[in-house]
C-alpha positions, -999 to 999 in steps of 0.1 A, spaced: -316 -497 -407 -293 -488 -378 -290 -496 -344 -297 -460 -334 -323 -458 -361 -343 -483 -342 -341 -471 -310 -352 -437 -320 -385 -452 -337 -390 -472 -307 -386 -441 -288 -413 -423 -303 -435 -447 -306 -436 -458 -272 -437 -415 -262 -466 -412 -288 -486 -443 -275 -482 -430 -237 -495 -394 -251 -522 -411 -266 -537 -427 -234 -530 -397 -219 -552 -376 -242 -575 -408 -245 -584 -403 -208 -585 -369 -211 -616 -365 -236 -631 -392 -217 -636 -377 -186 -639 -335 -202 -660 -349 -225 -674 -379 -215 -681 -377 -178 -688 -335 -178 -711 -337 -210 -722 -372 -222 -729 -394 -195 -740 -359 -172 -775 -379 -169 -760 -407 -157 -735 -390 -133 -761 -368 -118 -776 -399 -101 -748 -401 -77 -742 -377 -54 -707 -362 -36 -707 -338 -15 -738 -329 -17 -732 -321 -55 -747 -343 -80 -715 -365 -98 -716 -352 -135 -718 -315 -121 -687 -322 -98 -670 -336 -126 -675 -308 -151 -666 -280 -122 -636 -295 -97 -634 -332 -113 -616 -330 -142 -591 -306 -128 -581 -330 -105 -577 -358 -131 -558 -333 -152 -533 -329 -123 -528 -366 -124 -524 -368 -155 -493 -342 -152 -482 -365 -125 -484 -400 -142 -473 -381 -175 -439 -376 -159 -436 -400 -140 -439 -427 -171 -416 -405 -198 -390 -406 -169 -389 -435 -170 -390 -441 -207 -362 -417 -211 -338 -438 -187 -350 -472 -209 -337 -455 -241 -309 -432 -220 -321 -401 -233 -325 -386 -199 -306 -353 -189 -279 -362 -167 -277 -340 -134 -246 -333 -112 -244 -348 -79 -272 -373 -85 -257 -411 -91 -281 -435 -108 
């Protein structure tokens, strides 16, 4: 196999393990927090709001936004490991 070959599998398999996590989280707090473990949640309470209710109405928007954040944040830098990053003008690495 090539040099090239193997960086490319590498590559993806490193993109498709971060997306993974990502999504892992994901269905654990849409599904998990907002619908399975609701009982649970609704013990605590934040803002005056019982947890598992404030999870499945503001909660897991805000996790979704850091999610984006961490999301691009990590294939940034996974792009610059395997130089596959766009190159812009006037910014020096």
């Amino acid at each position: 196999m090539k040099k090239k070959e193997v960086k490319d599998k590498s590559y993806w398999f490193e993109t498709l393990k971060l997306l993974g996590i990502i999504l892992s989280v994901w269905f654990v707090v849409s599904f998990g927090a907002s619908i399975v473990f609701v009982e649970a949640l609704n013990k605590i309470n934040l803002g005056g709001y019982p947890l598992g209710f404030w999870f499945a109405q503001q909660g897991s928007i805000y996790i979704y936004i850091a999610l984006i954040f961490i999301y691009t944040r990590f294939m940034g830098r996974l792009d610059r490991k395997y130089d596959v990053h766009e190159k812009q003008e006037g910014i020096t690495d």
